[in-house]
C-alpha positions as CSV (number, residue, x, y, z in Angstrom):
1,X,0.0,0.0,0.0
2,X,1.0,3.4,-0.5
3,X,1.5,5.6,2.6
4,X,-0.1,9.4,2.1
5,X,1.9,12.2,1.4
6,X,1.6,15.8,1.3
7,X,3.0,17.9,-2.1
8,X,4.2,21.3,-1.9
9,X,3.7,23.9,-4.3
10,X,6.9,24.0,-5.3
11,X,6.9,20.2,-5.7
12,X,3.7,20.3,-7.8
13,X,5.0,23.0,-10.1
14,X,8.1,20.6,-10.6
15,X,6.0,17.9,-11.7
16,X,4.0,19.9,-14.1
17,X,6.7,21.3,-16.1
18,X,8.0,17.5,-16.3
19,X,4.9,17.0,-18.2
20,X,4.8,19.6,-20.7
21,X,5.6,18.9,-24.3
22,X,7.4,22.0,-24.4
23,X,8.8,24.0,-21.6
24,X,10.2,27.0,-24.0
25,X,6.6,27.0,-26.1
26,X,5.1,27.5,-22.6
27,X,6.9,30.2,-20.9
28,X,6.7,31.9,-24.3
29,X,2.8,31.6,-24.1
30,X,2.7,32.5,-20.8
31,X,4.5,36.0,-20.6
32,X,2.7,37.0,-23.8
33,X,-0.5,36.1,-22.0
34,X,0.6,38.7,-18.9
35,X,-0.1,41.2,-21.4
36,X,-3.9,40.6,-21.1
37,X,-4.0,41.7,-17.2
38,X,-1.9,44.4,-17.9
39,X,-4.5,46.2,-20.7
40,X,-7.3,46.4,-17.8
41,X,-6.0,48.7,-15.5
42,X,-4.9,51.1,-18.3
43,X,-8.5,50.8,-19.9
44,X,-9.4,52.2,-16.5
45,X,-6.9,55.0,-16.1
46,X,-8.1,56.4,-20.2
47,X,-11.7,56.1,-18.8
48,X,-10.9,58.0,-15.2
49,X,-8.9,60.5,-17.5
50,X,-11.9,60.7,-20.3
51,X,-14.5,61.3,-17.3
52,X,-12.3,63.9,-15.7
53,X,-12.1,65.8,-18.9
54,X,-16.1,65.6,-19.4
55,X,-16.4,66.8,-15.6
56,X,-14.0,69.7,-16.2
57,X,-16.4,71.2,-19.4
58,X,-13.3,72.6,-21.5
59,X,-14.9,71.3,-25.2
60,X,-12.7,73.7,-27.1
61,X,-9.7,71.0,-28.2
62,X,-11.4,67.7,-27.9
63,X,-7.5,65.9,-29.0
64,X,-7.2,64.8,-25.3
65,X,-10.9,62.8,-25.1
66,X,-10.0,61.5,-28.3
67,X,-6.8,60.1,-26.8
68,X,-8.4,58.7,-24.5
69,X,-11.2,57.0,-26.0
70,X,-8.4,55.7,-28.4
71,X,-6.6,54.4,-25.5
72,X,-9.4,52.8,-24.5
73,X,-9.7,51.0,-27.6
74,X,-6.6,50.1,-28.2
75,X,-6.0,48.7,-24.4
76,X,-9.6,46.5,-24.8
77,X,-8.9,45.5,-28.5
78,X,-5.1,44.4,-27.1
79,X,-7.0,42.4,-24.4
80,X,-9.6,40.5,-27.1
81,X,-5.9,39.8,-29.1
82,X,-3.9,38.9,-26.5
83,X,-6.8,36.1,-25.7
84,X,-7.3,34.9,-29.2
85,X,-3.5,34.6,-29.9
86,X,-2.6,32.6,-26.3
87,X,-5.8,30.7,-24.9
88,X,-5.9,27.7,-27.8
89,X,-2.4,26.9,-27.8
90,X,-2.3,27.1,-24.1
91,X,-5.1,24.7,-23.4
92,X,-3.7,22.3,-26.0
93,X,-0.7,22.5,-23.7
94,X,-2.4,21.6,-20.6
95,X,-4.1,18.7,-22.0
96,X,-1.1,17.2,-23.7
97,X,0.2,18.0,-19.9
98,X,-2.6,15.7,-18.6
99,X,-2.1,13.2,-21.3
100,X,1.7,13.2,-20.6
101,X,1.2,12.8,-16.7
102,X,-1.5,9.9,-17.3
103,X,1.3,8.2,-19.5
104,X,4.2,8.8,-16.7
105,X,1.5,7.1,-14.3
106,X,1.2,4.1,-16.3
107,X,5.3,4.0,-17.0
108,X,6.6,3.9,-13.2
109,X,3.4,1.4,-11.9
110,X,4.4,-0.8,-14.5
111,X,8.0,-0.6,-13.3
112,X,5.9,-1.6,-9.7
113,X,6.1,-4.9,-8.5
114,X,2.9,-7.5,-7.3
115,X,3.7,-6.8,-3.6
116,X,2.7,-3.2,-4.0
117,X,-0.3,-4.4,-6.5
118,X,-1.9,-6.4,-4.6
119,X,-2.2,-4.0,-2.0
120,X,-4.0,-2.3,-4.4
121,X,-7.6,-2.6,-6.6
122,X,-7.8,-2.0,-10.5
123,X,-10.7,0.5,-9.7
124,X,-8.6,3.0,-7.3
125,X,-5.6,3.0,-9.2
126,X,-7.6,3.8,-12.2
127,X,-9.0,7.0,-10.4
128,X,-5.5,8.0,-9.3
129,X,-4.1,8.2,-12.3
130,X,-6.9,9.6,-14.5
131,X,-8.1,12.1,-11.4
132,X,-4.7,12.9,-10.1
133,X,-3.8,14.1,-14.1
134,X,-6.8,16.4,-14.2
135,X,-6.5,18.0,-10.8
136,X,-2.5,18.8,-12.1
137,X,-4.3,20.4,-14.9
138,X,-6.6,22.2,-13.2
139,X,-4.2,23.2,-10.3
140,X,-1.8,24.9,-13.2
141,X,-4.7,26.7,-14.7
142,X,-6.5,28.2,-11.8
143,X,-3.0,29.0,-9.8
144,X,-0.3,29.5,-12.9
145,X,-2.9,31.3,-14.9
146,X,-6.3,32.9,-13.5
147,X,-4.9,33.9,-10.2
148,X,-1.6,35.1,-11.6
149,X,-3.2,37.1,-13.7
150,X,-5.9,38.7,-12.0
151,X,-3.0,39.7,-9.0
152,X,-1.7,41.7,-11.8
153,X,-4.4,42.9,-12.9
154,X,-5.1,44.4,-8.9
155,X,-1.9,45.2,-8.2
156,X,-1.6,47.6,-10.9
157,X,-4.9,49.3,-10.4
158,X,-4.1,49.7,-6.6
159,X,-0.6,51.2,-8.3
160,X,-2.3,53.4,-10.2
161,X,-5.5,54.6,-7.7
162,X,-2.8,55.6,-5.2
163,X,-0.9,57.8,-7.5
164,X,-4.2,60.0,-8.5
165,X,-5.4,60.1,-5.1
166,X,-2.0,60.9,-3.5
167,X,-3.0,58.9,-0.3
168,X,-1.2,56.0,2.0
169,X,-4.5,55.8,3.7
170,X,-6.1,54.4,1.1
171,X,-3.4,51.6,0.5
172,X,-3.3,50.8,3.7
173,X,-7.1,50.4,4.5
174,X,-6.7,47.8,1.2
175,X,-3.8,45.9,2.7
176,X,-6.2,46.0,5.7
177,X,-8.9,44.3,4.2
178,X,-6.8,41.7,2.1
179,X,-5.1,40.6,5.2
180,X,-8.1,40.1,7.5
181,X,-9.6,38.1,4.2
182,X,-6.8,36.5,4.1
183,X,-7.0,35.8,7.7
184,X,-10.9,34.3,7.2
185,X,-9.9,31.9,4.1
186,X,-7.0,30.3,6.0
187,X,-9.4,29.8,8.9
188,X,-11.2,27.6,7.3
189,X,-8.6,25.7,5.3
190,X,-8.3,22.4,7.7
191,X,-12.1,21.7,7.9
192,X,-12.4,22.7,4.2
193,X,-9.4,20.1,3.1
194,X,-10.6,17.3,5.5
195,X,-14.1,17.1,4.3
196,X,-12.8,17.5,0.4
197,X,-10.2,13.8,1.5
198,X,-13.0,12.4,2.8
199,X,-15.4,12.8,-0.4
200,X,-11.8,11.6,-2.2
201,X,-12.5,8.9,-0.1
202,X,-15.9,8.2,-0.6
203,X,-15.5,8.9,-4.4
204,X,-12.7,6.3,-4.9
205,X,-15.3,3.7,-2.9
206,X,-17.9,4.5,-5.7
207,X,-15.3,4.2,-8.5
208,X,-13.9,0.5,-7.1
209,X,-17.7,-0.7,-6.6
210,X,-18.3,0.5,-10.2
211,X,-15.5,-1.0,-11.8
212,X,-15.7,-3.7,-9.9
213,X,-19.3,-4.7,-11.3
214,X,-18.3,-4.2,-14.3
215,X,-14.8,-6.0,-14.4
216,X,-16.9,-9.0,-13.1
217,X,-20.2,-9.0,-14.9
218,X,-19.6,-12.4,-15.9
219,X,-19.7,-13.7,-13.0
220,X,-22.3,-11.2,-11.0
221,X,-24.9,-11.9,-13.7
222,X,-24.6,-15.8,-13.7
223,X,-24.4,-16.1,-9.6
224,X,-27.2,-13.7,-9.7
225,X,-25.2,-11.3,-7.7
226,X,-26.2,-8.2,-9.5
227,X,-28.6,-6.3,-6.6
228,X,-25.8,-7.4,-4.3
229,X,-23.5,-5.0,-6.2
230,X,-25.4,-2.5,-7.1
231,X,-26.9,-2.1,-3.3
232,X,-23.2,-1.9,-2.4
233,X,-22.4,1.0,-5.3
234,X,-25.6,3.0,-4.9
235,X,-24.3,3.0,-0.2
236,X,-21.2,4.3,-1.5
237,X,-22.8,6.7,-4.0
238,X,-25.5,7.8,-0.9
239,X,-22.2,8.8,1.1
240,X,-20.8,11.5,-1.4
241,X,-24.4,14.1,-1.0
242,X,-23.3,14.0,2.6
243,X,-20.1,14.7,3.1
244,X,-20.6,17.4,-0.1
245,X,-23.3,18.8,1.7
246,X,-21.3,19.1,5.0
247,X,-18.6,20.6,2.6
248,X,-20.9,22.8,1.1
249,X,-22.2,24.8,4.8
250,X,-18.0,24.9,5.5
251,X,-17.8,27.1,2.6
252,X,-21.2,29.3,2.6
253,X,-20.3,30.1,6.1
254,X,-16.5,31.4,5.0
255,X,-18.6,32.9,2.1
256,X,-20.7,34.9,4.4
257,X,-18.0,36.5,6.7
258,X,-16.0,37.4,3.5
259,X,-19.3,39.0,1.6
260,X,-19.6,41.0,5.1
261,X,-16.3,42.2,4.8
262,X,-16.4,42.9,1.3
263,X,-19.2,45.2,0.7
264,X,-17.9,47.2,4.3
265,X,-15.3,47.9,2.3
266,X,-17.2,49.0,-0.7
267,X,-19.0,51.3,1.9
268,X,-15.8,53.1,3.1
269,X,-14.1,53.4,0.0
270,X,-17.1,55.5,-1.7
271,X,-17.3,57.2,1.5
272,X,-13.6,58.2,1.5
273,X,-13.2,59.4,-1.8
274,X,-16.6,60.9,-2.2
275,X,-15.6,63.1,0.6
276,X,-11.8,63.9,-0.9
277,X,-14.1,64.9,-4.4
278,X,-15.7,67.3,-2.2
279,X,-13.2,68.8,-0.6
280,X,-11.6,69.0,-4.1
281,X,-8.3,66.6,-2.9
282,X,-9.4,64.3,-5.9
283,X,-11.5,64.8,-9.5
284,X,-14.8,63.0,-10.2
285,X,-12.9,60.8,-12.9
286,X,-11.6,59.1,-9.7
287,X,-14.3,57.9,-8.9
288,X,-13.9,55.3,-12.3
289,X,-10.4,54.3,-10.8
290,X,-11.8,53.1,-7.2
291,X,-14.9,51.7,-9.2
292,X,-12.2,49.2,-11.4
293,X,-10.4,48.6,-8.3
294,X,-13.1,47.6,-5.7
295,X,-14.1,45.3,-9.2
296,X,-10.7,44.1,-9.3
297,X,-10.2,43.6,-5.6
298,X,-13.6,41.5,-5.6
299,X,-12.9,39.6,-9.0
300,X,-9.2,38.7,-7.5
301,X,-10.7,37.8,-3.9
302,X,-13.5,36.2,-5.6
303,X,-10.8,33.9,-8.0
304,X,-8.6,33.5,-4.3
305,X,-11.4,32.0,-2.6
306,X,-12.2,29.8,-5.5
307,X,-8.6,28.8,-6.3
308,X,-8.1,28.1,-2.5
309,X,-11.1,25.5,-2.4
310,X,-10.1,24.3,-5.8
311,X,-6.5,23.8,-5.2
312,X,-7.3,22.0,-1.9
313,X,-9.7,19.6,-2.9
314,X,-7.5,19.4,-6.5
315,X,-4.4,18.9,-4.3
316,X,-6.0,15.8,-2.5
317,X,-6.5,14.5,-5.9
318,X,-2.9,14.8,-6.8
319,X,-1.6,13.8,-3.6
320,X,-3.6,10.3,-4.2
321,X,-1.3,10.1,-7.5
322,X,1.6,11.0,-6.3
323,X,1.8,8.8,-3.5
324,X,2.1,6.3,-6.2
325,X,5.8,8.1,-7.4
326,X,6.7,7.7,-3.8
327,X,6.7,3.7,-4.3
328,X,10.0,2.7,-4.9
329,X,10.5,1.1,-8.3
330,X,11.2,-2.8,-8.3
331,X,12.1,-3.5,-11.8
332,X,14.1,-0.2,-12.0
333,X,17.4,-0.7,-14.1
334,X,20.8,-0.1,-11.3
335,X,23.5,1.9,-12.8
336,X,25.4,-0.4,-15.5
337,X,22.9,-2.6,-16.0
338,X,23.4,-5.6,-18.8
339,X,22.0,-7.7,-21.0
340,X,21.7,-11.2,-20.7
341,X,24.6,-13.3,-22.0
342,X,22.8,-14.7,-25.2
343,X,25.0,-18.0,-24.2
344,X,23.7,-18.1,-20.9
345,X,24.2,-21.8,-19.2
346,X,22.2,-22.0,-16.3
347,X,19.5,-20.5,-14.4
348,X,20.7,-21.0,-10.7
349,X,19.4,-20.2,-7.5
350,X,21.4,-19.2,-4.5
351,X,20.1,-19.2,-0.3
352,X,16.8,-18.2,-1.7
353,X,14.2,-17.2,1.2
354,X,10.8,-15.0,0.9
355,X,8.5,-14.1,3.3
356,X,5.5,-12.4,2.3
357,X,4.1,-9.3,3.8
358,X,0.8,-10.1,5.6
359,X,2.9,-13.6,6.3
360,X,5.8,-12.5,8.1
361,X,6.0,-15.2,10.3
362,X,5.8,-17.9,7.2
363,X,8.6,-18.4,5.1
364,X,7.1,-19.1,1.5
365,X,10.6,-20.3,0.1
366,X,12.8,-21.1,2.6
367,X,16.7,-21.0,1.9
368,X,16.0,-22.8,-1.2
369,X,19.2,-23.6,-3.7
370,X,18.8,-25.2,-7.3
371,X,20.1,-25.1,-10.6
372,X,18.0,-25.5,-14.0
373,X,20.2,-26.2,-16.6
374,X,19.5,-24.5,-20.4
375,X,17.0,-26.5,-22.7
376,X,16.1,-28.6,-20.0
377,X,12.1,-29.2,-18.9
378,X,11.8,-29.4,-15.4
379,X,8.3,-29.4,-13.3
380,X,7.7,-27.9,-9.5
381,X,5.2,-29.6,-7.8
382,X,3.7,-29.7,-4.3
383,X,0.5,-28.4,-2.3
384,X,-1.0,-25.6,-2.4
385,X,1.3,-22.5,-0.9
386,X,4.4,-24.9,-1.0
387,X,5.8,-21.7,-3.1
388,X,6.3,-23.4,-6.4
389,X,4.5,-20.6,-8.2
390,X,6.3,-18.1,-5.7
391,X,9.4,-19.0,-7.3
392,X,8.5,-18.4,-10.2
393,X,7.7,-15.2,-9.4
394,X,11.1,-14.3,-8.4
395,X,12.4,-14.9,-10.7
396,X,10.8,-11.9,-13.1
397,X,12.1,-9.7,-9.6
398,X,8.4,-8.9,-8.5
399,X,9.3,-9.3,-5.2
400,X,12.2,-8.7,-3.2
401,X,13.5,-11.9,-1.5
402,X,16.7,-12.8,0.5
403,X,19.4,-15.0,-1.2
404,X,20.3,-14.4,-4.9
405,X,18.9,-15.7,-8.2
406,X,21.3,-16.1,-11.0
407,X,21.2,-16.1,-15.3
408,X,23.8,-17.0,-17.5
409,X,26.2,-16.4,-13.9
410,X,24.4,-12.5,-13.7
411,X,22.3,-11.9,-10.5
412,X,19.0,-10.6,-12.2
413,X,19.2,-7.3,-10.3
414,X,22.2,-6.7,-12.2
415,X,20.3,-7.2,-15.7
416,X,17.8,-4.7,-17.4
417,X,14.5,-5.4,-17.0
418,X,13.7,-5.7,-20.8
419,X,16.4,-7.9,-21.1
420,X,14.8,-9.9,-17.7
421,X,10.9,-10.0,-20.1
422,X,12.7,-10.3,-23.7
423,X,13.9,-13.8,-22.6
424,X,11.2,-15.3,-19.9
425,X,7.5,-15.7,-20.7
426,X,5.2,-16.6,-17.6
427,X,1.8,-17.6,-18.6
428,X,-0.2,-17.8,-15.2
429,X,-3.4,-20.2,-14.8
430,X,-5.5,-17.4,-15.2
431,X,-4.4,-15.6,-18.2
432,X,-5.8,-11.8,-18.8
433,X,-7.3,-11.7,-21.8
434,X,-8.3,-8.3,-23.1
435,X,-10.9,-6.7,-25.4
436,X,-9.5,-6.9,-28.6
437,X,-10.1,-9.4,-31.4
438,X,-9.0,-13.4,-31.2
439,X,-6.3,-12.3,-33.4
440,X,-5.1,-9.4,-31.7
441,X,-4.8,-11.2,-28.2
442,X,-2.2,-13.8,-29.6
443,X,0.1,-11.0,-31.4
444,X,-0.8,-7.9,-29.3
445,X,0.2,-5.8,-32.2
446,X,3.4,-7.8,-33.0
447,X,3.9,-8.2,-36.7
448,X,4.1,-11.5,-37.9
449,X,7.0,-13.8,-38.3
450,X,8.8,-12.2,-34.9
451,X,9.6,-15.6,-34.1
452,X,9.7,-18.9,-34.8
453,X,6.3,-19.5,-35.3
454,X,3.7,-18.2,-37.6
455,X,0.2,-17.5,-36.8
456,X,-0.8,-20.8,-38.3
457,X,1.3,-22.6,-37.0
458,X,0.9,-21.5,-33.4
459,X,-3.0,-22.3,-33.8
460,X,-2.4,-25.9,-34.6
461,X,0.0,-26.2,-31.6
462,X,-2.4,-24.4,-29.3
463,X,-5.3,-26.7,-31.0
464,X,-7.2,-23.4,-31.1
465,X,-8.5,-24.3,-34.5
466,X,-12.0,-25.4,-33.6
467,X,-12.5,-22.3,-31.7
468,X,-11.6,-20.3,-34.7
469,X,-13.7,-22.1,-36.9
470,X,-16.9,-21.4,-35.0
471,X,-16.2,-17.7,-34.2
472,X,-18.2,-15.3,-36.7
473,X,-14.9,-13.7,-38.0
474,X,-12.8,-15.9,-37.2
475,X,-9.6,-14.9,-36.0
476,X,-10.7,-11.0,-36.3
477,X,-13.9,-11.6,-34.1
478,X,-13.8,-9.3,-30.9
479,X,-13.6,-11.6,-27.6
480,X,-15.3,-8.9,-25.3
481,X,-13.9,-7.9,-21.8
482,X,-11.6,-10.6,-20.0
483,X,-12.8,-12.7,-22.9
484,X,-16.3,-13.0,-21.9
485,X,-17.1,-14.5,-25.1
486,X,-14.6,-17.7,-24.6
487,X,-14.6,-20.5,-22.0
488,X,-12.3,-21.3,-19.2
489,X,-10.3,-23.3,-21.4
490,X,-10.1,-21.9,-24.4
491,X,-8.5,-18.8,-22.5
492,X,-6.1,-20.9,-21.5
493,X,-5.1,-22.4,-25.4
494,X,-5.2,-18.5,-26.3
495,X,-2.6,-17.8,-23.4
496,X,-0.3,-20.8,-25.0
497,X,-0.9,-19.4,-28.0
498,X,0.6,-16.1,-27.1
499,X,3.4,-17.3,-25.1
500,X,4.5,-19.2,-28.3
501,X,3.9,-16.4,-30.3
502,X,6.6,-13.8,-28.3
503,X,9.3,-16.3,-28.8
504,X,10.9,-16.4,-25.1
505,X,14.1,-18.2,-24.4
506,X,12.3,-19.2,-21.0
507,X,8.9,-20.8,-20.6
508,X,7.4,-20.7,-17.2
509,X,3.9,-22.8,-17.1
510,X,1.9,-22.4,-14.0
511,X,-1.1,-24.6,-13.9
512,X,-2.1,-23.1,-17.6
513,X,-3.9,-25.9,-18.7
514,X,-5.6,-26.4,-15.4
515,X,-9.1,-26.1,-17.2
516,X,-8.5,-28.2,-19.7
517,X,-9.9,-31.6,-20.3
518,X,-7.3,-34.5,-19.7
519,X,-7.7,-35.4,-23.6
520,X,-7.2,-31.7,-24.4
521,X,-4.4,-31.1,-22.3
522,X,-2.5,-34.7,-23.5
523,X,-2.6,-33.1,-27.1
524,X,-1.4,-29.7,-26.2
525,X,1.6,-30.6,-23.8
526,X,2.4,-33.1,-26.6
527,X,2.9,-30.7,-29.5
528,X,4.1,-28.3,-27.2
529,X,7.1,-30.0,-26.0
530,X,7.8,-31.0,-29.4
531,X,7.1,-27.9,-30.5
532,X,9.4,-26.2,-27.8
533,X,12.8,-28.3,-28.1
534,X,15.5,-26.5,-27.3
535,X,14.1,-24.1,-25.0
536,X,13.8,-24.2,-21.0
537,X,10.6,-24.7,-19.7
538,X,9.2,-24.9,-16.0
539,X,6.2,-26.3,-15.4
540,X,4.3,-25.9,-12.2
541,X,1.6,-28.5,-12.0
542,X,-1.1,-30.0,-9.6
543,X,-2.3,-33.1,-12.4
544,X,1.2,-35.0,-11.4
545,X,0.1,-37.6,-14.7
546,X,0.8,-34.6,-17.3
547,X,4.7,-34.6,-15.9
548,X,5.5,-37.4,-17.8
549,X,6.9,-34.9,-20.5
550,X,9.6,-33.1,-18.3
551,X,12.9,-34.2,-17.6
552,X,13.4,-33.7,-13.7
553,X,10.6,-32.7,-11.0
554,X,11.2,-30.5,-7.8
555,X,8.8,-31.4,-5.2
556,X,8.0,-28.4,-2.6
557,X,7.5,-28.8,0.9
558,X,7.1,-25.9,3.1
559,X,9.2,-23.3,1.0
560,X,11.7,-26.1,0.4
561,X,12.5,-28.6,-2.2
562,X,12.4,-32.6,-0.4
563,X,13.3,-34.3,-3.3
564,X,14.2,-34.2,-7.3
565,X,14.2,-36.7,-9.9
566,X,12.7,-38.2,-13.0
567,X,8.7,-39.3,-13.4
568,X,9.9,-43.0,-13.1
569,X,12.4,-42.7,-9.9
570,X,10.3,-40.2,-8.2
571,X,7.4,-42.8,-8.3
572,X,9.6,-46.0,-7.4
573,X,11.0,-44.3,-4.4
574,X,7.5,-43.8,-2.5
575,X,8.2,-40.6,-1.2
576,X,6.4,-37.3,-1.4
577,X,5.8,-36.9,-5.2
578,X,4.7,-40.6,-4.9
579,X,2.4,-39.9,-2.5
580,X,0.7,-36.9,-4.2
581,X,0.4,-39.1,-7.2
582,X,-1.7,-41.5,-5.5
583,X,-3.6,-39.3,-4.0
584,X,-4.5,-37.5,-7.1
585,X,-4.7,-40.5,-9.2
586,X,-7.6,-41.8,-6.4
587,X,-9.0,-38.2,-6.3
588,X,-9.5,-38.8,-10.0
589,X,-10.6,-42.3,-10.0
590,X,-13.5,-40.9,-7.5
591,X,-15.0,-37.9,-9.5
592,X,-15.4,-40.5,-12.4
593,X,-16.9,-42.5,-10.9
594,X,-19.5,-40.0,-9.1
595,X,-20.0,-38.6,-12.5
């Protein structure tokens, strides 16, 4: 599991610019677009000026008005410009941004290994990734570009409402009113940021329950488990108008207090100057000046308040994601990382020991040493959890383990971690098969010919021929999420079918043909053993009668291996494999005969 983490601003802004397609092309947009606050404030100062001229009655040379209104025209007509010229290339920016942080996402969980996975669920990691993207977005656009640029936009008005009034007072009753805002806003910031983590919360409940139901709708609709699920999505789904709702009265009350002190302000500002017009300290076109100002002041406090509740209910979001970057990388290349030796001899392995996490106090492979030489077939076999398939796992490096595993004399954290997947295909008992045609799950976008096999020939090794046959469109037919449209076992002959078709040096087999019929599976281990000479396989099987194929079984105990040898001296000797095989054989001898 990932632990929660808290990302500064600075951090945040770091990550962004990681994921832009083009720092130069953005910094170029950007200071262009500070051209657009800027054009405001001087629209203001022409106006105060134009109003002042009108007050004053002196119609004999109307050049000045005509400045001004020219001024005018040409600050508002820079302003339209400025904004058609900067705001489409910008957004394309920002979403290429989200596109590229979405793909970073995917790049460093895939460099993630299963113990941190299956800490995890599909649906949650989805939201992380896809929501923590967008809340980077937004967080640059409302911070980096809204609130940047209406500070600007106030600063310079305040700039320029001092200099015709000629009065500190004034400033200072401003800095006054910020601060005490300021003040109210950051009051409320801890209840504001827990309720928007606990709707995160509540929101990645919904998301799980959702894609839950429909990663398994197989299996919900023919247990007749659908109302379960959907009662359990529509109590997660009740949760969110709560806490929002709680959220909600946190906000209108800060809302309130800040409206209060907003229009006091409004009061005592009209008040102030309306007096200095009187007394003839300031000219009626002044009046424009602290109008565009108290409008700036309320449009910047206005975009502060919202930018504050965004950013921290955008910044949970984030946070959610980038707790997954905190997750040290188990596949990561170290510094001079290698190939493997194309000669490589052996695959060997050293003291190995493994405890899993929520086992600490159960060794799953216990100081375990072998060596499986190159080309041979070997077999692991034992009970369930005796770590045969645990192995196996080590050895693609998805879990850290004690001891040290060896290719070609290279420890594996030595090699890269292409080099580790170029040369070993696992195919697990249940295989993932995805939504894309029959075709398409064998070659996964691979041209044709990579290997040794063609597409042809692979389907009459994987006996996958029938299936083809009766699908629609044959081999372009689409086989529908987790291949909803094939049986147990025919996702299995489409999982040999793929493994043969990447062309590994290394075949790892665990319990693939499990759902096969004994028939079936005869005539697949058959063709591909013959199919597969030369190359080292390692089988991991429960059906002890399918081992006659290999050349030297491993039987597990306890995270240990308690004896090695052939089919034929393994059963003479009456030990532990001998045992199994009995049992299994009278297991088998049972269900026919109940059936």
């Amino acid at each position: 599991m990932t632990k929660p983490c808290t990302v500064s601003l600075t951090k945040l802004y770091k990550f962004f610019l990681k994921t832009l397609e083009s720092k130069s092309r953005y910094f170029t947009l950007y200071c262009f677009s500070l051209l657009h606050p800027l054009s405001s404030p001087f629209s203001a100062v022409f106006t105060s000026l134009a109003v002042s001229f009108l007050a004053a009655g002196k119609f004999g040379d109307l050049t000045p008005l005509w400045f001004y209104i020219g001024g005018i025209a040409l600050m508002d007509g820079t302003s339209i410009i400025v904004l058609r010229i900067y705001l489409s290339p910008m957004f394309h920016l920002y979403q290429k941004s989200y596109n590229n942080t979405v793909n970073r996402s995917l790049a460093h969980i895939k460099t993630l290994g299963l113990d941190w996975y299956s800490g995890m669920n599909g649906g949650d990691i989805i939201h992380r990734v896809t929501r923590g993207a967008e809340a980077l977005r937004r967080i640059m656009m409302n911070i980096f570009d809204m609130l940047v640029h209406e500070t600007i936009r106030m600063l310079i008005t305040i700039a320029f409402t001092i200099y015709f009034l000629h009065d500190w007072a004034f400033l200072l009753g401003i800095i006054a009113y910020i601060i005490i805002s300021y003040l109210v806003v950051r009051g409320y910031k801890d209840k504001i940021y827990d309720k928007h983590n606990n709707y995160r919360n509540v929101e990645g409940r919904a998301f799980t329950n959702i894609y839950n139901f429909a990663s398994g709708f197989s299996t919900i609709k023919l247990a007749n488990l659908a109302d379960f699920f959907l009662n359990r999505t529509a109590k997660s789904l009740d949760e969110g108008p709560v806490v929002k709702k709680q959220l909600e009265d946190i906000i209108a009350s800060r809302e309130m207090y800040l409206r209060i002190l907003q229009y006091a302000l409004y009061i005592c500002l009209f008040i102030y100057v309306g007096f200095d017009i009187i007394k003839g300290h300031a000219e009626v076109g002044t009046l424009v000046l602290v109008f565009n100002l108290l409008q700036n002041i309320g449009a910047w406090l206005q975009k502060y308040y919202y930018v504050e509740s965004t950013y921290i209910e955008e910044k949970i979001y984030f946070e959610s994601l980038f707790e997954i970057f905190t997750v040290k990388p188990k596949l990561s290349d170290k510094p001079g990382a290698t190939e493997i030796d194309r000669n490589w001899e052996d695959i060997r392995f050293e003291n190995v020991s493994f405890k899993y996490q929520n086992k600490q106090n159960f060794k799953a492979i216990d100081n375990l040493s072998l060596t499986i030489k190159r080309g041979s077939k070997v077999a692991f076999v034992g009970e369930s959890g005796s770590g045969k398939s645990t192995l196996s796992k080590l050895i693609l490096r998805q879990y850290g383990f004690d001891g040290r595993i060896f290719i070609g004399g290279r420890d594996i954290f030595s090699l890269k971690a292409t080099s580790l997947y170029n040369t070993i295909s696992y195919l697990p008992q249940d295989v993932e098969i995805f939504d894309l045609t029959f075709k398409e799950n064998i070659t996964l976008s691979l041209p044709d010919g990579r290997g040794a096999f063609s597409l042809e020939q692979i389907v009459q090794i994987a006996h996958l021929r029938d299936i083809i046959d009766r699908l629609p469109e044959g081999v372009n037919t689409p086989v529908g999420a987790r291949g909803i449209k094939l049986s147990g076992g025919e996702r299995q002959r489409l999982g040999i079918a793929r493994a043969l078709y990447l062309n590994k040096d290394i075949y790892i087999f665990d319990e693939c043909t499990s759902q096969l019929d004994g028939i079936t599976e005869y005539k697949i281990m058959n063709s591909l053993f013959d199919a597969l000479k030369g190359k080292t396989i390692v089988m991991i099987a429960h059906r002890l009668y399918t081992l006659s194929f290999v050349e030297e079984i491993f039987v597990f105990e306890h995270g240990r291996i308690c004896e090695h040898g052939t089919f034929d001296e393994l059963t003479a000797k009456g030990g532990s494999y001998s045992r199994l095989l009995n049992f299994h054989t009278a297991s088998s001898r049972e269900k026919r005969a109940a059936s």
